[in-house]
C-alpha positions in Angstrom: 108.1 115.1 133.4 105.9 116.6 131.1 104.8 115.8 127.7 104.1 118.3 124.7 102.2 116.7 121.7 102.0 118.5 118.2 99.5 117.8 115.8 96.6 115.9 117.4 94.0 116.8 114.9 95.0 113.3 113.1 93.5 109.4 113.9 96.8 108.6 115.4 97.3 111.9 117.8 93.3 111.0 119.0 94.9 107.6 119.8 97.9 108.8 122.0 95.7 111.1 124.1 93.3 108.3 124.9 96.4 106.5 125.8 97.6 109.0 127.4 95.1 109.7 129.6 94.8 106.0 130.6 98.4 105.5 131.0 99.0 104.2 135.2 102.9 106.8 135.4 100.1 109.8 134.2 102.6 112.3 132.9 101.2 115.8 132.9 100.7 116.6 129.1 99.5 119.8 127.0 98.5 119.4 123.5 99.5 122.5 120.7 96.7 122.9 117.5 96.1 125.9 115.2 92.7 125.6 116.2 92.3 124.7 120.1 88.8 123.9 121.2 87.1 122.2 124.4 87.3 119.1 122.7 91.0 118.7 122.7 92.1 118.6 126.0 94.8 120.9 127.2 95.0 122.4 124.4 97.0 125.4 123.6 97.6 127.6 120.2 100.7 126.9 118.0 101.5 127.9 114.1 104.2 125.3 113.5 105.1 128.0 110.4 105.6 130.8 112.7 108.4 129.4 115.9 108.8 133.4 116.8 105.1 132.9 117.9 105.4 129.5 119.9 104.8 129.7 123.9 105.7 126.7 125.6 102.8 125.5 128.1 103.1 124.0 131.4 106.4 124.5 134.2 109.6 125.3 132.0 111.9 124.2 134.4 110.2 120.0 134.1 112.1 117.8 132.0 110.2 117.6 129.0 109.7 115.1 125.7 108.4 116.4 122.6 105.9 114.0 120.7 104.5 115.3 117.1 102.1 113.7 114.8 102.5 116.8 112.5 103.8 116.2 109.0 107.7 115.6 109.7 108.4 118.7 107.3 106.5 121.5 109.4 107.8 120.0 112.8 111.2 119.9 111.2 111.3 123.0 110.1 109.9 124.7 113.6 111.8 122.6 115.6 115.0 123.9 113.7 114.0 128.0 113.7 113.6 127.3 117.2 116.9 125.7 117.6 118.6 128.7 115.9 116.6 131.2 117.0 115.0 130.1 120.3 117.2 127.4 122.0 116.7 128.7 125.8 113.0 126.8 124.8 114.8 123.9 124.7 117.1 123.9 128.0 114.5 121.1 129.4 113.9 119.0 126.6 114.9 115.5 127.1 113.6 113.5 123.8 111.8 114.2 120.2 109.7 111.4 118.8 108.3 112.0 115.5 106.0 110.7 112.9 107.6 110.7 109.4 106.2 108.0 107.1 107.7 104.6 105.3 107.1 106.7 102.0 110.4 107.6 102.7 111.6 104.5 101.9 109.2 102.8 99.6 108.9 106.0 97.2 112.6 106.9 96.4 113.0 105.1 93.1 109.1 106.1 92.2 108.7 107.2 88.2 106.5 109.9 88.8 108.0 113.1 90.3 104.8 114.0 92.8 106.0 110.8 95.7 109.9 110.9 94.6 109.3 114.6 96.1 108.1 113.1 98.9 110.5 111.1 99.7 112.9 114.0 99.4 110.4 115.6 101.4 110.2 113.4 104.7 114.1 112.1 104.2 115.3 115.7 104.4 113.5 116.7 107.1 114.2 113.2 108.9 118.2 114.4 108.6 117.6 117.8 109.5 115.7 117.1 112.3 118.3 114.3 113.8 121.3 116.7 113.0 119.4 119.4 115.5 118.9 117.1 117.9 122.4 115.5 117.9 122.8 119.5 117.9 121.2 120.0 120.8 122.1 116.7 122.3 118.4 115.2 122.4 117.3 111.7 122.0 115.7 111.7 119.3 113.1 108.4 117.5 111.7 108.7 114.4 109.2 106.2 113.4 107.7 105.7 110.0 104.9 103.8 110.1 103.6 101.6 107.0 99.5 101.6 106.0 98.1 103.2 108.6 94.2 102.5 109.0 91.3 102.8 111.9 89.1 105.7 112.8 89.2 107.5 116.5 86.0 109.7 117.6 85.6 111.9 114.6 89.3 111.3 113.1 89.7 108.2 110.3 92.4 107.5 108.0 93.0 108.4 104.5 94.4 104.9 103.2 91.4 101.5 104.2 88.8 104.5 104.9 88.7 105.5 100.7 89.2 101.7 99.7 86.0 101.2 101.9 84.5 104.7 100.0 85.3 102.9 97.1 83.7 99.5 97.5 80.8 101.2 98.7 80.3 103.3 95.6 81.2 100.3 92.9 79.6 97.0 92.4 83.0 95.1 91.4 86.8 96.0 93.0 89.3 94.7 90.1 92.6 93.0 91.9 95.6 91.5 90.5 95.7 87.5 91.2 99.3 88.2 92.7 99.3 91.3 94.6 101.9 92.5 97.0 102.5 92.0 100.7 101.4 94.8 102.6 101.6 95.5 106.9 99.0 97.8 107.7 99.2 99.0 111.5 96.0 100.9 112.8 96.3 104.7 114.3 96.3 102.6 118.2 99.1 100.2 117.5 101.2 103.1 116.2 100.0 105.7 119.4 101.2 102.3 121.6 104.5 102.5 120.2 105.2 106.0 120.9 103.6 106.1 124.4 106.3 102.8 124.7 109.6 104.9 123.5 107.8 107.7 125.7 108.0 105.9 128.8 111.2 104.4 128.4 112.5 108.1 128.2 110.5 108.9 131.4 111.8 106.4 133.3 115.3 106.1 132.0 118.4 108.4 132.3 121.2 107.3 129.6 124.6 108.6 129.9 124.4 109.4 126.2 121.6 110.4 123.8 120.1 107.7 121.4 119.3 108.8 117.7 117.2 106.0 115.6 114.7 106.1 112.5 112.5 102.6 113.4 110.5 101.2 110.0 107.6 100.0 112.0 104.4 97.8 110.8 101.0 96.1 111.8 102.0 92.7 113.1 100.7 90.7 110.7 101.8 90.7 106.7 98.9 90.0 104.2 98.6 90.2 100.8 96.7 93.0 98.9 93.8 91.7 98.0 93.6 89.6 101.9 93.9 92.7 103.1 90.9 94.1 101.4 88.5 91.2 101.6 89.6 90.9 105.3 88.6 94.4 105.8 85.1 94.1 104.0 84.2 90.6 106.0 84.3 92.7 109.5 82.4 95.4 108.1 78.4 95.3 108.9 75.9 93.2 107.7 74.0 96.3 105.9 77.0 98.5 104.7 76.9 99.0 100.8 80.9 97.7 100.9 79.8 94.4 101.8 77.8 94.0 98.5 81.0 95.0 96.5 82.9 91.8 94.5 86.3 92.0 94.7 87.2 90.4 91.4 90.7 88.5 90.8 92.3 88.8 87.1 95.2 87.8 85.6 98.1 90.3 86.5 99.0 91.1 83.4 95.6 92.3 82.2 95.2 94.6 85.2 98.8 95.4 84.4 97.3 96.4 80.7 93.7 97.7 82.6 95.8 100.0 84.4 98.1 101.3 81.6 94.7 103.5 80.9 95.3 105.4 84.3 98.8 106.5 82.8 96.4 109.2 80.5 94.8 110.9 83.4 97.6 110.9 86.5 101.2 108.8 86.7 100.8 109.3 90.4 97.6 106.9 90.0 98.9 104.5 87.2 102.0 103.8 90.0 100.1 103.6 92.8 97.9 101.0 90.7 101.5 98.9 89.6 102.3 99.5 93.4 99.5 97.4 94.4 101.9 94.2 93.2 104.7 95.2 95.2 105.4 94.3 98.4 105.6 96.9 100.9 106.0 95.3 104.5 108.7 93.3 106.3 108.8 96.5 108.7 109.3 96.2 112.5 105.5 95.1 114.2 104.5 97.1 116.7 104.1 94.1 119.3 108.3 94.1 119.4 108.4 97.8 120.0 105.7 97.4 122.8 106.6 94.3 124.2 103.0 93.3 124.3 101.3 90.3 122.5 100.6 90.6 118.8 96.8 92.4 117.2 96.1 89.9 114.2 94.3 92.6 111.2 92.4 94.4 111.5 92.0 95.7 114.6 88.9 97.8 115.4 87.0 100.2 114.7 87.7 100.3 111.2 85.8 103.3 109.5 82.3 105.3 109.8 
């Protein structure tokens, strides 16, 4: 069996290689960036906008399971040039797991036009992706994870990482008294659930082919503002964050406070309304991995 991973460059693809590496079946495994170094091991070139271009690594004849950590909408679209254009590439393939994002959810009904695009975005590529693979007769997993947070080797998130940035560059951190739920899963908890749906494919031969989309989440659910002061207790005793006061008001003046943010971007003034919302009561990881649950946060955090 052998495994071929797209778009590693990210926190979570750093996390699936170090599992990968450490994982007791050891699947042979190449990796596929625009930009391979000696860093990234096994590495091999690939321009997911140009399929015509794509060389598959490794023995062609080995079953095979494609992983990609890409955004859903460039894998989706290669995947389905080289379904039309390519498909004896595909002869050996035995399963497509993909990383799309709960923004495909969450984001539908949005007001401002930047994330309902997204949504449209990663939805459409979700369908067109499943259709191929149905297609192609493929199992096919899509998992869209929630918050994802942590930092691996030189690789960090773009979600805790700036609210970090941010607590580090202002003395006071303004939070509605009743903020949302949230279920933030770090870049190892997510790289454990796809190493999991991995190795059940490795090991199992169904007489059909399995198609699912899996909402998945941290395992615990926390509000907002827990979340955030949870994140600046377990940072170091000297980091500038530490020193930032993260200051509860009434939700209807940071409703009003935030009104302000409507002037400069919509995309901010919603994502400041969103804060009250709750986003979580996704799958936790632990039930995908069978393994027991990671309270938050799990480590390391940020630089």
């Amino acid at each position: 069996m052998e495994i071929h991973l797209f778009g590693i460059t990210t926190s979570t693809g750093q996390s699936f290689l170090r599992a990968l590496t450490l994982d007791s079946l050891s699947p042979i495994f190449y990796s596929y960036t625009r930009h391979p170094n000696d860093s990234l091991p096994f590495s091999h070139f690939c321009d997911l906008s140009s399929p015509r271009s794509f060389d598959l690594a490794g023995t062609s004849t080995d079953s095979q399971i494609w992983i990609s950590f890409a955004p859903i909408w460039l894998f989706s679209d290669f995947f389905c040039s080289l379904v039309s254009l390519r498909p004896r590439l595909l002869d050996y393939l035995k399963g497509v797991i993909v990383c799309s994002s709960s923004s495909a959810l969450t984001k539908r009904f949005a007001f401002n036009a930047f994330d309902r695009e997204l949504a449209t975005r990663l939805k459409s590529a979700e369908d067109n992706l499943l259709a191929d693979c149905k297609l192609m007769s493929v199992n096919c997993s899509i998992l869209r994870p929630s918050l994802i947070y942590g930092r691996v080797g030189s690789y960090r998130d773009s979600n805790i990482s700036l609210l970090i940035s941010a607590m580090r560059r202002f003395p006071v951190l303004p939070l509605p008294m009743h903020s949302g739920l949230r279920q933030p899963i770090h870049a190892s908890q997510l790289a454990s659930c796809f190493l999991h749906i991995a190795r059940e494919l490795m090991t199992s031969c169904p007489d059909k082919p399995a198609f699912s989309c899996i909402n998945v989440g941290g395992d615990s659910q926390l509000s907002y503002s827990s979340m955030i002061k949870s994140t600046q207790d377990l940072l170091q005793a000297d980091d500038p964050a530490r020193n930032c006061r993260i200051l509860l008001i009434p939700t209807k003046i940071f409703y009003f406070l935030s009104f302000f943010l409507l002037f400069k971007s919509s995309k901010h003034f919603e994502a400041a309304l969103r804060i009250c919302s709750n986003l979580s009561g996704f799958t936790p990881a632990h039930q995908i991995t069978n393994s027991s649950p990671q309270r938050f946060p799990v480590l390391p955090l940020s630089d």
